[in-house]
PyMOL Python script that loads the backbone (N, CA, C, O; Angstrom):
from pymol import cmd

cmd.read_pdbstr("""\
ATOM      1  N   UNK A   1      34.563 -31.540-100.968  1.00  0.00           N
ATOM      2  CA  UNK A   1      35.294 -30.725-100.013  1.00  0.00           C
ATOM      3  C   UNK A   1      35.825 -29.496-100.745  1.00  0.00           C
ATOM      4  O   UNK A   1      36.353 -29.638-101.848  1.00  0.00           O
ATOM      5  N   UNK A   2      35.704 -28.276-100.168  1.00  0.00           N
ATOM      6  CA  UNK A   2      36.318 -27.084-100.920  1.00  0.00           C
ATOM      7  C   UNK A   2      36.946 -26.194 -99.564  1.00  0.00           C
ATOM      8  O   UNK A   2      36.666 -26.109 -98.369  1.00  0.00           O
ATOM      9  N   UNK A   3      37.885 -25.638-100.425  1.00  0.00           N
ATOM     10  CA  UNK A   3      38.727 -24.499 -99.376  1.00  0.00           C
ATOM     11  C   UNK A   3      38.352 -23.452 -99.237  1.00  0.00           C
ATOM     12  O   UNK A   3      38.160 -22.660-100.159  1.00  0.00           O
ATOM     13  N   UNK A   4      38.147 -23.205 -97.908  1.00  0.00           N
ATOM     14  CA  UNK A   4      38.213 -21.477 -98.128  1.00  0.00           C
ATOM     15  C   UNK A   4      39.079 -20.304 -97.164  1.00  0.00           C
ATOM     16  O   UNK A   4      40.012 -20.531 -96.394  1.00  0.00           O
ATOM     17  N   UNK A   5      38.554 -19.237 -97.427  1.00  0.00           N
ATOM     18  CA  UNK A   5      39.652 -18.034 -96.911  1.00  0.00           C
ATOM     19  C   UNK A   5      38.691 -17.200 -96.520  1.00  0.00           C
ATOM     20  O   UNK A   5      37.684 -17.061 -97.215  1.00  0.00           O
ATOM     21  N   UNK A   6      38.880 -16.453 -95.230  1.00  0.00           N
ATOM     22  CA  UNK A   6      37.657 -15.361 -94.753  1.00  0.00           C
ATOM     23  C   UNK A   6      39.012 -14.928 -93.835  1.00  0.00           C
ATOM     24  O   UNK A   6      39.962 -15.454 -93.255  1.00  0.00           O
ATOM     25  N   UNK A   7      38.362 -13.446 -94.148  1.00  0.00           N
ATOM     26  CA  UNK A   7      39.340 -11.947 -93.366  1.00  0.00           C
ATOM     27  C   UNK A   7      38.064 -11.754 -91.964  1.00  0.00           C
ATOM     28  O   UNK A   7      36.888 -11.421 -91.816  1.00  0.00           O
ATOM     29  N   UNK A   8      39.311 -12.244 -91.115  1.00  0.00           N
ATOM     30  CA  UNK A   8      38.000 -12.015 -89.495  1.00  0.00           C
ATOM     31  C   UNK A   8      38.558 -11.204 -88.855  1.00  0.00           C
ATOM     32  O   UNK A   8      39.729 -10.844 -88.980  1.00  0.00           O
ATOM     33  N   UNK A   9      37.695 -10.799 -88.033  1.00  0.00           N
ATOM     34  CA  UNK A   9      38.159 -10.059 -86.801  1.00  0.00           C
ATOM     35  C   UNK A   9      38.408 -10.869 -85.686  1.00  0.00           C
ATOM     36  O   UNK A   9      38.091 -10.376 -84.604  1.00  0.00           O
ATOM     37  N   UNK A  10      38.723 -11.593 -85.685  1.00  0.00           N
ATOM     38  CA  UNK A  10      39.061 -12.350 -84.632  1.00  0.00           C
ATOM     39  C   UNK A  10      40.993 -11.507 -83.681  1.00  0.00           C
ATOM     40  O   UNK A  10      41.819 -10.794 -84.249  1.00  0.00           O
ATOM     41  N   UNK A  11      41.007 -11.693 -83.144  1.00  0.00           N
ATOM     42  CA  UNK A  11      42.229 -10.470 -83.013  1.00  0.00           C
ATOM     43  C   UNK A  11      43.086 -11.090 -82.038  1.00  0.00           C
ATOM     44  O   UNK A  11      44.210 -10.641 -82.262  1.00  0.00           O
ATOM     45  N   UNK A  12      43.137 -12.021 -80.916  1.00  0.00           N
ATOM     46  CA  UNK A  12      43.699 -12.733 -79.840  1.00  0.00           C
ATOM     47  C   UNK A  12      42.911 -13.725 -79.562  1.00  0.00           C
ATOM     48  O   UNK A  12      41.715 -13.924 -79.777  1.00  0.00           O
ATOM     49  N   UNK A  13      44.110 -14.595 -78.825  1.00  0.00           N
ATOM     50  CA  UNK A  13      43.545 -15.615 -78.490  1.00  0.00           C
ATOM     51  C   UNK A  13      42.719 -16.413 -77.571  1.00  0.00           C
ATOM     52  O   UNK A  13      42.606 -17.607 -77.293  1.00  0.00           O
ATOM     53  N   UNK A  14      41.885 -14.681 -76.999  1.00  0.00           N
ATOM     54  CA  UNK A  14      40.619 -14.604 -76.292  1.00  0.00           C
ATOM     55  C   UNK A  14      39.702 -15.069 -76.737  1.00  0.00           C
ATOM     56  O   UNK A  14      38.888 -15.888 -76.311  1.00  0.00           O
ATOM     57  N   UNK A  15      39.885 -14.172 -78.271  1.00  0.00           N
ATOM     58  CA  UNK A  15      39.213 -13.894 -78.736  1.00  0.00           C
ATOM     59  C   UNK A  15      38.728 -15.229 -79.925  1.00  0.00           C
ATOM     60  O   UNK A  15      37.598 -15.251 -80.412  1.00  0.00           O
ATOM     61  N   UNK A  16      39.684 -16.168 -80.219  1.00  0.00           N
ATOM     62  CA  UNK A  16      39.775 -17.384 -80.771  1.00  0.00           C
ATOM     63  C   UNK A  16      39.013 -18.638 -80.059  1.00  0.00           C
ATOM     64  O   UNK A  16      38.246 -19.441 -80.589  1.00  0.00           O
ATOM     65  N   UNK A  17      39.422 -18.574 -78.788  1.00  0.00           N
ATOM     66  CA  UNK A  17      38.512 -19.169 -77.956  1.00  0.00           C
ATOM     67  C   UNK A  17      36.837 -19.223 -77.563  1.00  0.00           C
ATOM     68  O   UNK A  17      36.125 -20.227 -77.566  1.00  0.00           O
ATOM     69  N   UNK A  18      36.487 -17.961 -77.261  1.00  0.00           N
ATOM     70  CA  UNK A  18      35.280 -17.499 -77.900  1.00  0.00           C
ATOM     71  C   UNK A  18      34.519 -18.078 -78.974  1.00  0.00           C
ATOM     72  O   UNK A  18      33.333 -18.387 -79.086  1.00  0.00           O
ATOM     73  N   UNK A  19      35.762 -18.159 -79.920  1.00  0.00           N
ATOM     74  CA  UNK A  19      34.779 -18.659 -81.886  1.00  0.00           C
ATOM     75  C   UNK A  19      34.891 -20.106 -81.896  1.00  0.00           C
ATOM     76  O   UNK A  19      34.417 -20.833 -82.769  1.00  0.00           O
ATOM     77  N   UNK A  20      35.519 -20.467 -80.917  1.00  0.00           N
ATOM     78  CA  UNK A  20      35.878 -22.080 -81.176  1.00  0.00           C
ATOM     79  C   UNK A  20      34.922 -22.981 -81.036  1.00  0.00           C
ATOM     80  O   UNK A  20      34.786 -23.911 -81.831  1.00  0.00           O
ATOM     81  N   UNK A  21      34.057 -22.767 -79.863  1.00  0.00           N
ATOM     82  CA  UNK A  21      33.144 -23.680 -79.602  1.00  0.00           C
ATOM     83  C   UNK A  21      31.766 -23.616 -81.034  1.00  0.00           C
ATOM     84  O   UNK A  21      31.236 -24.674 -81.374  1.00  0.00           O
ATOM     85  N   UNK A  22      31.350 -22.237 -81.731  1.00  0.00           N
ATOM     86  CA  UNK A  22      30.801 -22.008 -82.960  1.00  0.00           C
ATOM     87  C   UNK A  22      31.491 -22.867 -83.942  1.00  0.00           C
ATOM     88  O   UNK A  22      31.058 -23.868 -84.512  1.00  0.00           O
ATOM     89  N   UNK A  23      32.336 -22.447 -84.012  1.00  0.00           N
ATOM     90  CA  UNK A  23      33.039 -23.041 -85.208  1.00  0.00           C
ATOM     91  C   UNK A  23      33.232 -24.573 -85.351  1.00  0.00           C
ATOM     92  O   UNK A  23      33.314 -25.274 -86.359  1.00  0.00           O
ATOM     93  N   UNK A  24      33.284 -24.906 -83.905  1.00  0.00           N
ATOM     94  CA  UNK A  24      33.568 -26.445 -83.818  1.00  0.00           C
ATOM     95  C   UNK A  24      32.359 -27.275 -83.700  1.00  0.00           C
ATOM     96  O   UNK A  24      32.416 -28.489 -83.505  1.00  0.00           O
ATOM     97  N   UNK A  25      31.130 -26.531 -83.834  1.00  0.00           N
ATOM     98  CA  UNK A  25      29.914 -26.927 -83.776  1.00  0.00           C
ATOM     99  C   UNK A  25      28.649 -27.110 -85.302  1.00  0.00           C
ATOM    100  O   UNK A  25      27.520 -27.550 -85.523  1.00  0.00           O
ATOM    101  N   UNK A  26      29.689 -26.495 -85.960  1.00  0.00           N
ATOM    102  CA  UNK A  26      29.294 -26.292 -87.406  1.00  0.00           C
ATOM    103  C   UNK A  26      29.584 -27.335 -88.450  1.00  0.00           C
ATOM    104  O   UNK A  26      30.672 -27.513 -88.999  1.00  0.00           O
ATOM    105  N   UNK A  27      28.162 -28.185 -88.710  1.00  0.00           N
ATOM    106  CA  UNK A  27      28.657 -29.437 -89.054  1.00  0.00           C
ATOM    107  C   UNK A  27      28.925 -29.007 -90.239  1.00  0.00           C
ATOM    108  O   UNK A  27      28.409 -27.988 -90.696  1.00  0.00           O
ATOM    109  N   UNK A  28      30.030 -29.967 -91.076  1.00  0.00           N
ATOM    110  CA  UNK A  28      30.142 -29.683 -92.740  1.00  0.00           C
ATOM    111  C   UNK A  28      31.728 -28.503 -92.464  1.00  0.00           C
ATOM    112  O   UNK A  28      32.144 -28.206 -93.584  1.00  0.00           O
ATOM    113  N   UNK A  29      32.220 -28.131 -91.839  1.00  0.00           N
ATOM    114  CA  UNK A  29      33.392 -27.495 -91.131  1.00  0.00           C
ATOM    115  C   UNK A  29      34.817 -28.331 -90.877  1.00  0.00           C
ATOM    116  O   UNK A  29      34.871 -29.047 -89.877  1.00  0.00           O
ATOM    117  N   UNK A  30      35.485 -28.283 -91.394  1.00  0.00           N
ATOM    118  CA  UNK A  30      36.646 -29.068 -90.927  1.00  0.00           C
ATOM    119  C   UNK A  30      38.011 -28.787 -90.833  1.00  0.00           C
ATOM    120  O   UNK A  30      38.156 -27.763 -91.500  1.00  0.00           O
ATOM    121  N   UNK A  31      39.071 -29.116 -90.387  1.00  0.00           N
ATOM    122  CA  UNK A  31      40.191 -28.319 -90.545  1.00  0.00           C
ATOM    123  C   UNK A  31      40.290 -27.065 -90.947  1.00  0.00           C
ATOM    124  O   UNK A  31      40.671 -26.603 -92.022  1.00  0.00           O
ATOM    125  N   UNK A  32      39.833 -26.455 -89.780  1.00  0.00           N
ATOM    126  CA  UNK A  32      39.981 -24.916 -89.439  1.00  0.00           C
ATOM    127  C   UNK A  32      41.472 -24.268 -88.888  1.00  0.00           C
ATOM    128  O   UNK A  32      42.339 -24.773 -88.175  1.00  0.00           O
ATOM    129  N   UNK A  33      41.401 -23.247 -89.383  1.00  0.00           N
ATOM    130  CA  UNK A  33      42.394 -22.283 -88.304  1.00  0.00           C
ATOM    131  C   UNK A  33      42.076 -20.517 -88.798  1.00  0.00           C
ATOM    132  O   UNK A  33      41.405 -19.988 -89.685  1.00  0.00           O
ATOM    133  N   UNK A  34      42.782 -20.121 -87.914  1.00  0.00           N
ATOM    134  CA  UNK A  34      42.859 -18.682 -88.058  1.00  0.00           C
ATOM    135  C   UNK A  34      44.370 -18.193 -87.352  1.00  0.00           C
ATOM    136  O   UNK A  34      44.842 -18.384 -86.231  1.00  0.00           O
ATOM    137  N   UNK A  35      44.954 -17.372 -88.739  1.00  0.00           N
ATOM    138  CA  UNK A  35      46.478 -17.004 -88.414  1.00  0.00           C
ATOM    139  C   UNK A  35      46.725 -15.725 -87.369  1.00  0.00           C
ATOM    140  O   UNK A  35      47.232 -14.802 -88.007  1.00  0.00           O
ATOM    141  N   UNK A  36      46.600 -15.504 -86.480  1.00  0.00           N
ATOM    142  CA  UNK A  36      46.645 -14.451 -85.790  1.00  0.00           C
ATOM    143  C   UNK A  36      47.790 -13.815 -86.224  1.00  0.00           C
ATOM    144  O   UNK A  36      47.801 -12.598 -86.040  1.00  0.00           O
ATOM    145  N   UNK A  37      48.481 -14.167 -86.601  1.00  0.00           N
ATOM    146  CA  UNK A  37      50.134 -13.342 -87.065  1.00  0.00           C
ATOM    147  C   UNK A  37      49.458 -12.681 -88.181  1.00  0.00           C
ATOM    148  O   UNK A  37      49.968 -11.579 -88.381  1.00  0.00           O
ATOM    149  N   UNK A  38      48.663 -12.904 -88.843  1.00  0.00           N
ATOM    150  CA  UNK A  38      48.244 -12.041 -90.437  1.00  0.00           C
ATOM    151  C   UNK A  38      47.384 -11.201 -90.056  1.00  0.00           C
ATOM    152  O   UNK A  38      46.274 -11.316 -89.535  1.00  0.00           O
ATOM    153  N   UNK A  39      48.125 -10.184 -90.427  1.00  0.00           N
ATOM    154  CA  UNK A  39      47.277  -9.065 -90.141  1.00  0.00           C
ATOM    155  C   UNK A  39      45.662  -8.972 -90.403  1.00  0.00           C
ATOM    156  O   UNK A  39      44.804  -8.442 -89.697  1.00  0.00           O
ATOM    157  N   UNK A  40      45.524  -9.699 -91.717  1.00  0.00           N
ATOM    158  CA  UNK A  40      43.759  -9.511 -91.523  1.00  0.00           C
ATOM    159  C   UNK A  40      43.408 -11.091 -90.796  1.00  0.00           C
ATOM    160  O   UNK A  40      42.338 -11.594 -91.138  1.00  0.00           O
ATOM    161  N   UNK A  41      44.025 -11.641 -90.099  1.00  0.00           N
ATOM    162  CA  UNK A  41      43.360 -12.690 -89.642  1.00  0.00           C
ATOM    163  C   UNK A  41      42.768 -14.136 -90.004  1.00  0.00           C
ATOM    164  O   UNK A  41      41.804 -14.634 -89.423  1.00  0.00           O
ATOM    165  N   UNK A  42      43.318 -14.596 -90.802  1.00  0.00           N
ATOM    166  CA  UNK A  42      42.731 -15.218 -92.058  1.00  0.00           C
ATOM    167  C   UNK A  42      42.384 -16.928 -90.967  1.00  0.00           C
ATOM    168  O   UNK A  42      43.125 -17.598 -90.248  1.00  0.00           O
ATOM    169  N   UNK A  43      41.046 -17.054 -91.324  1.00  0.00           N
ATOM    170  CA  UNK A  43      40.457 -18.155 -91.869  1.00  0.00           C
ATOM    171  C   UNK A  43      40.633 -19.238 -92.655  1.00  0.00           C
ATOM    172  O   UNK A  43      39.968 -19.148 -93.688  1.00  0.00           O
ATOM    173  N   UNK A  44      41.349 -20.349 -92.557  1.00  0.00           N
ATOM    174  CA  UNK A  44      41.284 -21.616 -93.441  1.00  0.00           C
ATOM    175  C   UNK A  44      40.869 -22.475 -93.121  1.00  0.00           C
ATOM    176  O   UNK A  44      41.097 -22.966 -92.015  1.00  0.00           O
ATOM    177  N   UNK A  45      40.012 -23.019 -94.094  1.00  0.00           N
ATOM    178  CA  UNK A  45      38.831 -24.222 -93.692  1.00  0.00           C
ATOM    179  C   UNK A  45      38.338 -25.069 -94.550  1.00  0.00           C
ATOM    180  O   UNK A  45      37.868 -24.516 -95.545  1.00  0.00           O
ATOM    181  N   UNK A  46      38.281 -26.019 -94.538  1.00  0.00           N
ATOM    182  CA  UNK A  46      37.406 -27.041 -95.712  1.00  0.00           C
ATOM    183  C   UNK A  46      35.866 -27.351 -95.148  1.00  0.00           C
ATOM    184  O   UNK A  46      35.361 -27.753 -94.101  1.00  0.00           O
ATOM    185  N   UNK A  47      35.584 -27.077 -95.992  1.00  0.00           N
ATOM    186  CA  UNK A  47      34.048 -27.245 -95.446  1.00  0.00           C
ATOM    187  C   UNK A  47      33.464 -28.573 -96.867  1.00  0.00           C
ATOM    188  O   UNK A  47      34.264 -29.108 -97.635  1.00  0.00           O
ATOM    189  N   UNK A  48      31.921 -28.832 -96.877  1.00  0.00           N
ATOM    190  CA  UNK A  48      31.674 -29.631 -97.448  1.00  0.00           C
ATOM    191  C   UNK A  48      30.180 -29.849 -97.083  1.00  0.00           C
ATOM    192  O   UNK A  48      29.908 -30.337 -95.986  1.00  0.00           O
ATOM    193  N   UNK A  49      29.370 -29.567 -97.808  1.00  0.00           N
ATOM    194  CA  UNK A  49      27.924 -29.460 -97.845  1.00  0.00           C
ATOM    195  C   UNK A  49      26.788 -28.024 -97.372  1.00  0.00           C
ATOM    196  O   UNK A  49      25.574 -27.823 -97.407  1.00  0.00           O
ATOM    197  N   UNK A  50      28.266 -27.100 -96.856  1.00  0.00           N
ATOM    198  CA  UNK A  50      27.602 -25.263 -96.821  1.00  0.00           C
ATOM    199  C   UNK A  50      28.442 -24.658 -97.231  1.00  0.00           C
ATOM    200  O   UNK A  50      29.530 -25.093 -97.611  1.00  0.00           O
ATOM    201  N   UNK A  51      28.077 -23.556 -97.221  1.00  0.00           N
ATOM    202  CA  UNK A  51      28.736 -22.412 -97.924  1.00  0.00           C
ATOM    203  C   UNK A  51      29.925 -21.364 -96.881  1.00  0.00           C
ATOM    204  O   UNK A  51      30.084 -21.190 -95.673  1.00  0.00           O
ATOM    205  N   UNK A  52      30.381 -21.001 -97.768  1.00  0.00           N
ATOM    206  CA  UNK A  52      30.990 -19.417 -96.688  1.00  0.00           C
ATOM    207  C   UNK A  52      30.500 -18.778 -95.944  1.00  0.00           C
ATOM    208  O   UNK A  52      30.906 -18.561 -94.803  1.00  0.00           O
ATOM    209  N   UNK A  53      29.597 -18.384 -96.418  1.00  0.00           N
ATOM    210  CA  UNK A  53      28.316 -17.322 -95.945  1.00  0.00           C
ATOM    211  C   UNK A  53      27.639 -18.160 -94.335  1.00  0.00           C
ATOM    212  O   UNK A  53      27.343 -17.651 -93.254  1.00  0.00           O
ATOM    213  N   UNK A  54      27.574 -19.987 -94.934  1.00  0.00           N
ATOM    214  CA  UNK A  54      27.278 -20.392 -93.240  1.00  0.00           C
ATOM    215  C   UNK A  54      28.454 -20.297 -92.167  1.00  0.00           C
ATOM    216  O   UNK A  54      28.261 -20.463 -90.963  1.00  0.00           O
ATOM    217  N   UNK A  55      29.707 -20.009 -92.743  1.00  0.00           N
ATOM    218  CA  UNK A  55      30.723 -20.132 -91.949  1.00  0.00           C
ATOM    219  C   UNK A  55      30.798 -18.606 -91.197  1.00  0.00           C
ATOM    220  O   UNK A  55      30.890 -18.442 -89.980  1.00  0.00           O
ATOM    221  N   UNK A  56      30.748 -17.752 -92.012  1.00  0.00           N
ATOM    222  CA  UNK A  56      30.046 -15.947 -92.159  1.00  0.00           C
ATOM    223  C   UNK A  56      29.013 -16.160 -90.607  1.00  0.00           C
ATOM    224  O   UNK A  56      29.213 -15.955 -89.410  1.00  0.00           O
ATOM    225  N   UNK A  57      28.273 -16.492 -91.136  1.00  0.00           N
ATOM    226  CA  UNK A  57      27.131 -16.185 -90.203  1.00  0.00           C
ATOM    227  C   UNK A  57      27.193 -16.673 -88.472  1.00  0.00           C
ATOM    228  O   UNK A  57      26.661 -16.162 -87.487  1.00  0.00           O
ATOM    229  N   UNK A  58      28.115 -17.919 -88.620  1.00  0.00           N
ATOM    230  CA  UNK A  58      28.329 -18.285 -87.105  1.00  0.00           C
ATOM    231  C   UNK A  58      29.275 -17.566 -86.602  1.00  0.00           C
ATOM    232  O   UNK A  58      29.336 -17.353 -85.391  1.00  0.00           O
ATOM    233  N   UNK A  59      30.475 -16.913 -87.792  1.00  0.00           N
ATOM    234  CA  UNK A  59      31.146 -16.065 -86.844  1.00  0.00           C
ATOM    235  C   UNK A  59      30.479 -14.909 -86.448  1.00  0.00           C
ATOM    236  O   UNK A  59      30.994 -14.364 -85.472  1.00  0.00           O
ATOM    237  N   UNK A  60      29.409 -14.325 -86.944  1.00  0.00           N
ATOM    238  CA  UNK A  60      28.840 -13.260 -86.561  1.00  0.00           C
ATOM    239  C   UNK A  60      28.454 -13.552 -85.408  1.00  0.00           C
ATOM    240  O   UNK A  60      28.643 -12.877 -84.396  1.00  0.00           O
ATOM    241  N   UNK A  61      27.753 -14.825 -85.510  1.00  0.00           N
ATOM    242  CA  UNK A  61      26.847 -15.103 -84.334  1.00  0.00           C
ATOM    243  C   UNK A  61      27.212 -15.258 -82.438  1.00  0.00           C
ATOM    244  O   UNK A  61      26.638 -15.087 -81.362  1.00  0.00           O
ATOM    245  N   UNK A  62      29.151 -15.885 -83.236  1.00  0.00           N
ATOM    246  CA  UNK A  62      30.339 -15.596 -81.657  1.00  0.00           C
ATOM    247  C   UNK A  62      30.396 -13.706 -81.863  1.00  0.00           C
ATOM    248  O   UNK A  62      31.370 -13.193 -81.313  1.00  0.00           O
ATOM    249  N   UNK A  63      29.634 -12.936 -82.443  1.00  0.00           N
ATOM    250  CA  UNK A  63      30.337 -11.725 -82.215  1.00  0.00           C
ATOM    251  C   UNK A  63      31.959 -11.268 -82.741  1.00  0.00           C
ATOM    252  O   UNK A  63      32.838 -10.790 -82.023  1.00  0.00           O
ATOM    253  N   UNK A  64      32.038 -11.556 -84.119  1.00  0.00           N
ATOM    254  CA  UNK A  64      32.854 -10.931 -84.880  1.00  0.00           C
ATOM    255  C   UNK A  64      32.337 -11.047 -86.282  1.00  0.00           C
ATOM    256  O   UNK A  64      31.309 -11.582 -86.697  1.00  0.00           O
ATOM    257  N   UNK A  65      33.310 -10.411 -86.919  1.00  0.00           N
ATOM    258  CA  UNK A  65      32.598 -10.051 -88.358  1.00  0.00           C
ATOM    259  C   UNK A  65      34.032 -11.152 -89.119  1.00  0.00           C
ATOM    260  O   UNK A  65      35.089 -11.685 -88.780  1.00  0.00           O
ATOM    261  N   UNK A  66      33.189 -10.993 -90.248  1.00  0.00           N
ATOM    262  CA  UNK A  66      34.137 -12.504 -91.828  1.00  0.00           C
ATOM    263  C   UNK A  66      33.810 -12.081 -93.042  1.00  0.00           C
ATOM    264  O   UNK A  66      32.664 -12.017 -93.485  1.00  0.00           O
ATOM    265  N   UNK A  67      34.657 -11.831 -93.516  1.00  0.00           N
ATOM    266  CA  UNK A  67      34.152 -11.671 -95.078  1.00  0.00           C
ATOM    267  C   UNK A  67      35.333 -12.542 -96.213  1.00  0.00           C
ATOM    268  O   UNK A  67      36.553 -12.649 -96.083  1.00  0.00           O
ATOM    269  N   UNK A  68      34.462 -13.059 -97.281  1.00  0.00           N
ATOM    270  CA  UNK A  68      35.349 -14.206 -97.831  1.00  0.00           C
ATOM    271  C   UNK A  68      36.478 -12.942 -98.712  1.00  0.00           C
ATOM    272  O   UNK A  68      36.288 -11.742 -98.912  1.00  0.00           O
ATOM    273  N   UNK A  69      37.509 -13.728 -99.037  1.00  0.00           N
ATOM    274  CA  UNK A  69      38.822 -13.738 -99.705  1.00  0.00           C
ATOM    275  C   UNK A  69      38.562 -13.731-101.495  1.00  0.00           C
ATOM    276  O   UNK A  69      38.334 -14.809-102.043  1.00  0.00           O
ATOM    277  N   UNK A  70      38.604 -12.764-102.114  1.00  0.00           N
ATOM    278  CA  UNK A  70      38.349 -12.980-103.638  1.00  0.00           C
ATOM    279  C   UNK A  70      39.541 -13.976-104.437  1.00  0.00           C
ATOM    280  O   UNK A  70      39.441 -14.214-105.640  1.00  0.00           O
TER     281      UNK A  70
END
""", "prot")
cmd.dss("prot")
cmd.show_as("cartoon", "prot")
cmd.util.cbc("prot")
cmd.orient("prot")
């Protein structure tokens, strides 16, 4: 299991709803959230058998952009 951090565009909680059903569909994904109070939006998640980049790509795929946290 590893943690991670991604700066989204995710922006309201329209707009959260939208990513949820992606996100909640992404096996290897687990205890998610996204802080809408933080200004860049942040992403926390444990994932476990993919990468960022698969977490990256489904948010693209709801139509917003992610980029990981150095």
């Amino acid at each position: 299991m590893e943690s991670i951090r991604l700066k989204t565009t995710v922006k309201c909680n329209g707009c959260l709803a939208t990513v949820t059903p992606f996100l909640n569909g992404l096996a290897g994904l687990t205890n998610w959230s996204i802080d809408l109070n933080d200004q860049q939006r942040i992403l926390t998640a444990e994932i476990s058998g993919i990468s960022a980049e698969d977490v990256i790509a489904v948010i693209r795929k709801a139509g917003f952009n992610a980029e990981k946290i150095i």
